[in-house]
C-alpha positions as CSV (number, residue, x, y, z in Angstrom):
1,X,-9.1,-80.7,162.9
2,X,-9.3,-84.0,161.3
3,X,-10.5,-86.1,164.1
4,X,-10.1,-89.7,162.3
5,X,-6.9,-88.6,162.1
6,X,-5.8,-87.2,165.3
7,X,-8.0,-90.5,166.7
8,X,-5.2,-92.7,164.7
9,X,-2.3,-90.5,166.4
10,X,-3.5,-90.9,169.5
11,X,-4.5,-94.9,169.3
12,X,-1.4,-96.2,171.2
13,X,-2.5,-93.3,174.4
14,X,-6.2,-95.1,173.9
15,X,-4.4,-98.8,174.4
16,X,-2.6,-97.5,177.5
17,X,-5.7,-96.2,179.0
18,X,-8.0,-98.9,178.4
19,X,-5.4,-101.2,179.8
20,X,-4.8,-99.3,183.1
21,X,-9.0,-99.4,183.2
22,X,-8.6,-102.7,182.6
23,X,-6.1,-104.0,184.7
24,X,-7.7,-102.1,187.4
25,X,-11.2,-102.9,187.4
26,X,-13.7,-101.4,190.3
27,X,-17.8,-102.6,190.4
28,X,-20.3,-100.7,191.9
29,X,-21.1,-96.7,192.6
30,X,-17.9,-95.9,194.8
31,X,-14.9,-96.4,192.1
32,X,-12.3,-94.2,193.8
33,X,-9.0,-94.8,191.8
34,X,-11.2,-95.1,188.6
35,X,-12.5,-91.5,189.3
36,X,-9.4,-90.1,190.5
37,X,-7.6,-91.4,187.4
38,X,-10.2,-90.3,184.9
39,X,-10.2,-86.5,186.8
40,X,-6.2,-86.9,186.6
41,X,-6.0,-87.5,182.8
42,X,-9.0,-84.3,181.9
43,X,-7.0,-82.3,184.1
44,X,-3.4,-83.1,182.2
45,X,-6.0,-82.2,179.1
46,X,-6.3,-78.7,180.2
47,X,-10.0,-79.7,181.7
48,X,-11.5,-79.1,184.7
49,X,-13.2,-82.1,185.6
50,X,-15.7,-82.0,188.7
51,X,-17.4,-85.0,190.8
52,X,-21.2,-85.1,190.0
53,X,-22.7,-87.1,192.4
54,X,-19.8,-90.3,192.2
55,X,-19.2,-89.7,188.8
56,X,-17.6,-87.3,187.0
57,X,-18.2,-84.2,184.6
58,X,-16.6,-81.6,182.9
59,X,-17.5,-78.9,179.7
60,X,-15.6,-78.0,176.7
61,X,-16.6,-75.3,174.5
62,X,-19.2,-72.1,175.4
63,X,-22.3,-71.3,174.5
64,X,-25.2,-73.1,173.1
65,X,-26.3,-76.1,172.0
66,X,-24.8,-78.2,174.5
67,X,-24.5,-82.0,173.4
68,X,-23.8,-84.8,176.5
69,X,-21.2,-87.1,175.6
70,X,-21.4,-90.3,178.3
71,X,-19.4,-93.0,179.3
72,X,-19.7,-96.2,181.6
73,X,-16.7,-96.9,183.9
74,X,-18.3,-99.8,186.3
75,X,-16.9,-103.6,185.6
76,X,-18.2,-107.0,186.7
77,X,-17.7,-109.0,190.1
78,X,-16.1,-111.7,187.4
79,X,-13.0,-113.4,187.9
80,X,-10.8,-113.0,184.9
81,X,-9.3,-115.8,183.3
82,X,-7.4,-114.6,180.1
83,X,-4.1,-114.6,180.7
84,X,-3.5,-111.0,179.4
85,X,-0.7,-109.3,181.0
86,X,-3.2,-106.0,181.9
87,X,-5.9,-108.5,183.1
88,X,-7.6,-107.6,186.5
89,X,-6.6,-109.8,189.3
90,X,-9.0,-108.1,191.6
91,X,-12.0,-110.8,191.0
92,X,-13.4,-107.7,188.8
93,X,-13.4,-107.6,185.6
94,X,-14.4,-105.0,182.4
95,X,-16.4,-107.9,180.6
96,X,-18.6,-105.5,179.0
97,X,-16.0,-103.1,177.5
98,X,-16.7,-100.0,180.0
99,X,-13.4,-99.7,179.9
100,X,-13.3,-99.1,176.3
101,X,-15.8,-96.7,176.4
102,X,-14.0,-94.5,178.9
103,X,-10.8,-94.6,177.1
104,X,-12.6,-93.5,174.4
105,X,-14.2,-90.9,175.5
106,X,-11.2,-89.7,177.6
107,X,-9.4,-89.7,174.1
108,X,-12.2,-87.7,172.5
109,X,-12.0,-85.2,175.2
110,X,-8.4,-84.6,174.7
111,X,-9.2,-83.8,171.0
112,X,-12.3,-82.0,171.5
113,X,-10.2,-79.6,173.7
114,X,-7.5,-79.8,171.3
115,X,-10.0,-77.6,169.0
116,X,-11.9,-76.1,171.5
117,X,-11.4,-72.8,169.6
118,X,-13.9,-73.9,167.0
119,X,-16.4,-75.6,168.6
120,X,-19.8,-74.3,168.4
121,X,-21.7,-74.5,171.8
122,X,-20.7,-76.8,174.7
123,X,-19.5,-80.3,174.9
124,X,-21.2,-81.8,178.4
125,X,-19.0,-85.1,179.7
126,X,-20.5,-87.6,181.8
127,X,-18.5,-90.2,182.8
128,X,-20.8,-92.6,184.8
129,X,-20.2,-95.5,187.5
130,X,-22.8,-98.4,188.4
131,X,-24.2,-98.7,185.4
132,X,-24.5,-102.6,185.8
133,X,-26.5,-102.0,188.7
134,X,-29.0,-99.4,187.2
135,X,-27.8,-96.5,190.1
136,X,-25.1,-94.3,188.4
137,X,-27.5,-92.7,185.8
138,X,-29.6,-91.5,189.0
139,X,-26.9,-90.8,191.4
140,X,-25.8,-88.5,188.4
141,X,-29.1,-87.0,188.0
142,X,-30.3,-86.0,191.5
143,X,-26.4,-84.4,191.4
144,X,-27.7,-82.4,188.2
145,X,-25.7,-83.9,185.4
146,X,-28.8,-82.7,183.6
147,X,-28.1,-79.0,184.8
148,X,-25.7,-76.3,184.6
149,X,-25.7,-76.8,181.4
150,X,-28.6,-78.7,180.7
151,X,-27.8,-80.5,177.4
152,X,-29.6,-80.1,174.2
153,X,-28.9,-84.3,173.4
154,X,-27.0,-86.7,175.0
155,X,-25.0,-89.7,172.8
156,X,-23.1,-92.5,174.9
């Protein structure tokens, strides 16, 4: 697969779902329809997501090595002021583009799984909440993100 390529196809999808992240921003560890949503969209992927501690994960591929792909899905208790007709009227706000980052690694996911067929080893996803208040990364942790498979590298 050309991924630059399928990335380009698949740019308006990316739009949508950093919008919808956008426009409906959650802070903290408990992000319910920000989890449900991200577990809804692996699943229309043909992924079966699971909730590690109160974020989520999910593989792609078999066998070894097995490379960690993460993601930050916690906003800001800001108030958003821009006028943008997918801003958050919450008094949250994605100020730090983690809604970006999801949509992006929702989108890889789709194409990962797209070419599951020639992937060598196992792609680990780790889409994390309360990063802004340094407790996601451990909540995921003591859940074992870091087991089951335990990941040869991690990138976010």
């Amino acid at each position: 697969m050309d991924y630059y390529k399928r990335a380009n196809e698949l740019k308006e999808d990316t739009i949508e779902i950093r919008r919808y992240l956008h426009k409906n921003a959650e802070v903290g560890l408990d992000l319910p329809n920000t989890v449900e949503y991200v577990m809804k969209q692996l699943k229309e992927y043909g992924i079966q997501p699971q909730l590690c501690g109160h974020g989520v994960t999910a593989t792609i591929g078999k066998g070894k090595p097995v490379i960690l792909l993460r993601a930050d899905m916690d906003a800001l208790p800001i108030t958003e002021l821009s006028g943008e007709e997918f801003a958050c009227t919450s008094g949250n706000m994605h100020a730090c583009g983690h809604d970006i980052h999801t949509a992006m690694l929702l989108i890889a996911a789709r194409m990962l799984k797209e070419d599951e067929n020639h992937l060598h080893g196992i792609v680990k996803l780790m889409f994390q909440n309360a990063e802004e208040i340094f407790k996601g990364a451990n909540d995921m942790i003591e859940h074992v993100i870091l087991d089951n498979p335990r990941p040869d590298a991690a990138m976010a």
